[in-house]
Each structure stands twice: as C-alpha cells, then as structure tokens.
N, C-alpha and C positions, 0 to 999 in steps of 0.2 A: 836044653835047646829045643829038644821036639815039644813039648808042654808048649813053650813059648810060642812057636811054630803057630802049632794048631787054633791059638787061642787068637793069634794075629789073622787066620784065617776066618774063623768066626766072625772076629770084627768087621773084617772086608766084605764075608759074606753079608751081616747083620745090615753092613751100612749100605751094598746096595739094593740089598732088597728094599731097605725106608725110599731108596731113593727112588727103584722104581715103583712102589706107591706112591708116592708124591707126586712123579709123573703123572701116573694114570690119572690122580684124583684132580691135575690141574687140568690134564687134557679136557677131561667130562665137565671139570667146572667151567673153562673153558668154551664147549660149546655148547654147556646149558645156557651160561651169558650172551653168547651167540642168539639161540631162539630165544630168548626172553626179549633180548632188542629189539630183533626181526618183529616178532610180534607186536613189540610196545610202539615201533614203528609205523606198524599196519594199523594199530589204534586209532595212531594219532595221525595215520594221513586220511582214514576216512570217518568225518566227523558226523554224527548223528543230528541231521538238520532240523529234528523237532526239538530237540534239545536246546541249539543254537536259534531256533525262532523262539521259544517261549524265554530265554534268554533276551531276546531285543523286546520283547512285549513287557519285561518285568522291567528294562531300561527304558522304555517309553513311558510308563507309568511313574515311574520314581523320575522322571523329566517334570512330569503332569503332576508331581507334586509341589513343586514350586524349587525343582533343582538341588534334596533333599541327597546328601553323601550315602554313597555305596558304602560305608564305615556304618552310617547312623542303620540301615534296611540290613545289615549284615547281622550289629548288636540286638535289631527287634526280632530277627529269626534265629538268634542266637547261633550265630556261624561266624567266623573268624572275616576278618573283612577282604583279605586273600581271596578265603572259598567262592566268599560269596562274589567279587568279580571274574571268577573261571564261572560263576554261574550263569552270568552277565552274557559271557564270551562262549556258552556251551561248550564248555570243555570241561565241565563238572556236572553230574548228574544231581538234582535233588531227593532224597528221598520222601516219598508220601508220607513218612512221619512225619513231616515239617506242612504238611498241609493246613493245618490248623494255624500256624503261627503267619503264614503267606497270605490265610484269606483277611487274620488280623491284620496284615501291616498295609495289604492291598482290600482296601475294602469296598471294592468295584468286585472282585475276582468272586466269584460263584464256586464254592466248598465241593461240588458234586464233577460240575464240566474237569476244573482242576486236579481233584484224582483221576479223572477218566486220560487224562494228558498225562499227567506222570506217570501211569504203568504203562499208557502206550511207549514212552518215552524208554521206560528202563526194557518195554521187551526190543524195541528196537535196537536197544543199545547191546542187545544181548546176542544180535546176528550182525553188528557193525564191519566182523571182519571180510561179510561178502554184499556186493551193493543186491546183486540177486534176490538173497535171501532175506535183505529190508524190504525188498519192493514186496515178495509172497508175506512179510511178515506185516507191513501197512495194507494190504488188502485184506490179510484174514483179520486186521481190528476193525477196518473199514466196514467188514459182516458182522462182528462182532457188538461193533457199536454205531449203528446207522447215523447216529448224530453227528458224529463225528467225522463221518466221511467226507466232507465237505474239508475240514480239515487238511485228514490224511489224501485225499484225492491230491491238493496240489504240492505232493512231496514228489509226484510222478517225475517230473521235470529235474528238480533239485537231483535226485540221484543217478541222475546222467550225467554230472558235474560235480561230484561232491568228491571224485576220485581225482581229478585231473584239476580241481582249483582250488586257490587261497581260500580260508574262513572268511578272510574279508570279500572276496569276491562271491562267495558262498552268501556271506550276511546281504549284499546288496541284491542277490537274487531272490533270498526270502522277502523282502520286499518289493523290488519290481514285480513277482509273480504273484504277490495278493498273500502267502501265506500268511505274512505278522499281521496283516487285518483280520483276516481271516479267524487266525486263534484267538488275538485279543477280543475278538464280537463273541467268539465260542465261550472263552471264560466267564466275560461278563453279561454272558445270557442263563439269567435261574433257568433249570432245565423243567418241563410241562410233567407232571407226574402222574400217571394213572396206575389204575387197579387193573389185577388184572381181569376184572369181571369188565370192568371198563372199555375196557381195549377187545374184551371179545362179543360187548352186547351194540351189537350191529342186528339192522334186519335181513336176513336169508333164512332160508327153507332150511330145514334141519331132516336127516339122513330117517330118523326114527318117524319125526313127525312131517312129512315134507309140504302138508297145504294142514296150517293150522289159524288159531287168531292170534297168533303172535304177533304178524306184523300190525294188526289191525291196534291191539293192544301199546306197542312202543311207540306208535304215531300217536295216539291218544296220548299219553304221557307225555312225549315231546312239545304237544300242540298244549298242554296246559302251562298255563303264564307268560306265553309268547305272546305281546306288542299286532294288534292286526296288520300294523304297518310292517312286520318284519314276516309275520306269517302271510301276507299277500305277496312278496319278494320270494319266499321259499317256494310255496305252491306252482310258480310260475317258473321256478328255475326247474323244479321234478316235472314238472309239466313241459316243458322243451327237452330235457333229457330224456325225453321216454322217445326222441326221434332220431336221438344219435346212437350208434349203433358202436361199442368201444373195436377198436385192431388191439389185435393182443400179437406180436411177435412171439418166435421161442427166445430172444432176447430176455424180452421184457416179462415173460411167463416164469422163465429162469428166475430174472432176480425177484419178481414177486414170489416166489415160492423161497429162498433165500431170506429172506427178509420174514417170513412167517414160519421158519422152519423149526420153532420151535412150539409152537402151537398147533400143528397137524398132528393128528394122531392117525389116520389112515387115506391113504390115494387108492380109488378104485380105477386103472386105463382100460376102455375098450379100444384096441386099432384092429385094422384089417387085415396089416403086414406087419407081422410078430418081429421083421428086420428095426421097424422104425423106434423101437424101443433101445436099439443099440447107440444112437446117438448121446457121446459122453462128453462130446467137445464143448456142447453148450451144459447140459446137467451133469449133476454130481453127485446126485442121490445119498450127501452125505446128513442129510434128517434122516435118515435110517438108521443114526446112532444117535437120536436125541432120545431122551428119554422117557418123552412123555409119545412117543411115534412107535405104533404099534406091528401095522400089517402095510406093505403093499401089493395088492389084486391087479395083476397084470391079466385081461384076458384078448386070445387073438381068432380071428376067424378065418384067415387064410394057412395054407402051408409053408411052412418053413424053407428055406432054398434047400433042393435036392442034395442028399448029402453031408449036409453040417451040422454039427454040431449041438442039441439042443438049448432053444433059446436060454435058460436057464444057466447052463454051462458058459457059454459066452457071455453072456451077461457078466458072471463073477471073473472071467478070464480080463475082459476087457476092463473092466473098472476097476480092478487089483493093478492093472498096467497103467491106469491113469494116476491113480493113489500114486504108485510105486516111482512114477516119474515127477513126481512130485513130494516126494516124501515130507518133505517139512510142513508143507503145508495138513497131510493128512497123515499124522505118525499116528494118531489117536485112532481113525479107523483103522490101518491095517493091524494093529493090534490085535482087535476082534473080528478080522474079517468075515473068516471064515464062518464062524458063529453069528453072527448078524445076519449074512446073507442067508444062510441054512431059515431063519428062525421067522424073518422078518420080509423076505420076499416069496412071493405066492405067483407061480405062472400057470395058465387055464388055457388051454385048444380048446374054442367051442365051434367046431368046424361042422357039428350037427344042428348048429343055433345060426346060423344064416341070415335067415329072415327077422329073429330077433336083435340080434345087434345090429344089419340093415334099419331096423327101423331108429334104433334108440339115435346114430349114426347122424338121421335125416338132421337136416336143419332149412326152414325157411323154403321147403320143396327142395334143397342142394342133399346131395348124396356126401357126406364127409368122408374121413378117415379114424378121426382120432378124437373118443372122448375123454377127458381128463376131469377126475372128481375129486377134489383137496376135503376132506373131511376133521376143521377143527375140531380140541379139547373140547371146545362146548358142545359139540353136536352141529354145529352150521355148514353149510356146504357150499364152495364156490364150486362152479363148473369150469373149463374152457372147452371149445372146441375148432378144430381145424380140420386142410386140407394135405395136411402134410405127408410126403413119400417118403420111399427111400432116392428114388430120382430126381425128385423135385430140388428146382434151384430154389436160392432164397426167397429172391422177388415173386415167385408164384405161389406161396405158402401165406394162406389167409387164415388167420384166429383171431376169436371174440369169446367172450364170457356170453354166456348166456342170460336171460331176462328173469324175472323171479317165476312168470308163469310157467315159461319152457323148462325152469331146473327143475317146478313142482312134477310136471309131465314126465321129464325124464328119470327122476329119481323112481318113481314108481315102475318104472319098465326096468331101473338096473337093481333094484330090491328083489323086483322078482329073476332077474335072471341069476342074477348071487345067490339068490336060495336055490334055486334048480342045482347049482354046482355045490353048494353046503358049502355056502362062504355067509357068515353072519358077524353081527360088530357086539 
C-alpha cells in the first residue's frame, strides 16, 4: 500500500506541474498574441500614403492603357494577382527588385525617379508606427534627394489625416492635394544627369587662386558655338544682373548650404559676437560629418559674455541637445560626436586683430557683422555676408552673397588673417 501510495503521489505531483506549465506557456502565448495584434493593428490603422499614391498612379496608368486587368499587370510583374491589387490599394509595399519589370510593363515610368520612390517608400514604411517619425523621416529624404522634394513636401498635409481617416478618404486626399500628379510627372520625367566635375565647374574665385583667368577663360568656352541671336539675350540678361543685388535670409543661407552640404570641404566665419554662432534653430552643422568636409574656422573679435562658458564648449553642449532631441533624425552624428566636433571645428579670439577683421567685415561703406566663406571640393568660394546679432529680430537681419570682385578683395585679407593664426587648407 505505501509503494502504491507514493507512486499515486508522483502522478498527481507529475500531472500538476504539466499542468501548470501549460498554464504558463498559454498565459505568455497568450499575450504575445495580444501584442502582435495591437501592433498588427497599428499597422494597419496608419497607412503609408506614398505607398497608397504610387498605388493610384499605377491604377491611373493601367486605366491609360486601354482598361488592361489588374490579373493581366499582376502576370507581367510576376506577382499573384491578389498581391498586386493590395499594391493598387497601398497596402502592399513593392520591392525595388520588381523595378525592372514595372518600368517594362509601364513604359512611361523612368527606371531611376522609380527606385528613388520605392526606398523612399520602404523607409517610410519602416517608421509607420509613429505619424512624427514619417514626417522627420520625409524630410530627411526630402535633403537626401532634392528632386523629390516636390513630392515628399505634399505628404505634409496627408499625415495630419492618415491617423483618424479611411484609405478611401486617405486616397481622395492624395488627389485633391496634387500628390498622384505630382509622383506620376516625378516618374515619368528621365531625370538630368550630371558629372560631378559638372555640377562644380561654375565661375567663382577659388580660395588658392582668388583673381585668376579662369573666369575669363570659361566665358570663352561658353561663348564658342553660341547663335548671336542667343548670345545677344545672354549678355543683356548679365548685364541687368550686375544691378540687382541678391537678400540672402538665414532661411535661405540654411538650406543652400543643405543642399551643398556635400561638396564643401571647409567654412571659414568671421563674426563680431562669438554669441551669434550659437544659433542651432536654423543650422545644423550636420556637413561636419560628410566626408568629403574637412575644417571649420570659426574666428571672433569681440568677448565672450562675462562668465560662460567657452564658445567651444557650448557650442558641442548645444547641438548634442539639438541632435539628442531629435534623435532619429541624427542617430548617425551622435555616434561620432564627440570626435567630429574635437577633430573638425576650429574656434579663434582674434581680439588683437580689430581693425583687421573691421575691415574684411565692411561691405558697400556698411560696417557688418558676419562673414561666412563656403569653400567647395574644387577649390571655389561662395561668400555671404550679414548684419546679423544676437538681438536682432528677424525683419532687421540683411544678407547678400557677395560680387565676384568683393569675394576676390576679400579672400586676400581672410588668407592673410588665417595665416597670422596658422590656419592653412
């Protein structure tokens, strides 16, 4: 009887321990099924509207074939004919493998626009669970690929609505707002393609050479095999421009610097108030991680506010806290921040040099503030210059690029003041 006993005990014991494993393992499965829902839910309530427009632009086009079966555009992209109306209905992403067989079946659609829209598409698809993190993720393709910002710009709208409305109401706003025009002109425009020697042989004064025959020499070239009739129209339009004088906002200074930021290899700034460099709301000084961007020469001629901080220091505190609040958009710089900033910014008091950077300063007999020297990969040099403070409102802040003669003048006074401090390129 005791044998018997104990072995009936074991069994009871045996069977509820299985049991409460089975419990446990149902409870966890349970509410892993749970979050997997939740999720699959959040998927699917917020749908990725570039996806859902390149979807009505592929159904527009297969209309413009003469009413051609989403069965028949399914078998020439080789996709089940299911897939391919969730493709229709952007609720299926394409993959850029299928790029080749899309430009075959649509053969208006341009091979090059078309990948540039499909990885936009899959990176967006890749932060669909927050509308925030589309909006930071459509503007950093927006820098990424100037072409296409035209595009991405009118998603702005869309993702105010893409949380609280139907796909169909979704699709009707991709078209009231211009997007489905908008992408199908983007696809079927071949895109312009240049070199890069192309895109950087413009006429400006260059940093080594800064009054040479270069420009003299690129207009001779230009002007051979040009039409009288076309080069009488040219002469007269450089000939009126030499009286309009460009406004350059820090807007506008911003994104043309943005837009070139990967072509600069060195910014040399003289300002007055070493303060006015702390402005991060409009810059982002993230060319500091491209890598073809070497140095940048910040020099200042006034004193620092009593007590704080060296500019230096602030400078890396401040725009670690702009990164840091923005992290997605800049997980790449804070990486390296520390070592970027150490390696690649250069800050210079020349509070004994007064009267030289007064003069470089001048502009037009006006006393400025702040000059700013973009020094491209090739050697060429934009300048701006302003009146900009740290007090100053917007409205009172005047900037202009300077003339080819004043950059020549100028460049030779900041040559010599950067060798005085042993700063050379």
């Amino acid at each position: 009887m005791k044998v018997r006993y104990d072995k009936n005990i074991n069994i009871l014991a045996f069977n509820f321990l299985h049991y409460r494993v089975y419990f446990v393992r149902r409870v966890l499965t349970e509410a892993k099924d749970r979050r997997l829902l939740e999720a699959c839910k959040m998927s699917q309530k917020i749908k990725n509207p570039l996806a859902q427009a390149l979807g009505l632009v592929f159904q527009g086009m297969r209309d413009k074939l003469g009413g051609i079966s989403s069965s028949q555009i399914a078998s020439t992209m080789g996709l089940a004919a299911s897939h391919y109306r969730m493709i229709e209905a952007g609720s299926a992403i394409l993959q850029p493998s299928r790029a080749i067989k899309i430009v075959q079946t649509f053969d208006t659609i341009e091979f090059v626009p078309l990948c540039q829209v499909m990885v936009s598409i899959q990176v967006l698809d890749s932060v669909k669970q927050s509308v925030a993190d589309m909006r930071t993720s459509a503007e950093m393709l927006a820098e990424a690929t100037p072409l296409l910002s035209g595009v991405l710009g009118k998603l702005d709208g869309l993702l105010d609505i893409v949380e609280s409305s139907s796909p169909s109401e979704v699709g009707r706003a991709i078209s009231s707002c211009g997007l489905k025009d908008e992408l199908s002109i983007f696809l079927t425009t071949a895109p312009v393609i240049f070199t890069a020697d192309q895109m950087d042989n413009f006429m400006s004064p260059t940093y080594q050479y800064p009054i040479s025959g270069q420009l003299y020499s690129k207009i001779g070239n230009i002007l051979q095999g040009v039409a009288p009739f076309y080069l009488d129209a040219v002469l007269q339009l450089i000939d009126n421009l030499k009286d309009v004088t460009p406004r350059v906002t820090a807007a506008e200074l911003a994104k043309w610097e943005s837009t070139r930021k990967k072509r600069i290899s060195h910014i040399i700034g003289i300002v007055r108030q070493p303060e006015v460099m702390l402005d991060f709301s409009t810059f982002d000084y993230s060319y500091l991680w491209e890598e073809n961007f070497q140095k940048i020469l910040m020099i200042y001629r006034d004193q620092p506010q009593a007590g704080a901080a060296p500019i230096h220091q602030r400078i890396c505190e401040l725009l670690k806290k702009r990164f840091e609040s923005e992290r997605i958009r800049y997980e790449r710089e804070l990486e390296t921040f520390d070592q970027v900033l150490a390696e690649k910014l250069q800050i210079e008091s020349c509070k004994d040099r007064v009267s030289e950077i007064d003069e470089i300063l001048q502009h037009s007999d006006i006393a400025m503030n702040n000059l700013w020297v973009y020094i491209l990969s090739s050697g060429y040099v934009v300048p701006f210059i302003d009146n900009a403070t740290v007090e100053a409102s917007t409205v009172d802040v005047y900037g202009t690029s300077l003339g080819y003669d004043e950059t020549c003048q100028k460049l030779i006074s900041i040559r010599r003041l950067c060798s005085e401090i042993g700063f050379g390129l």
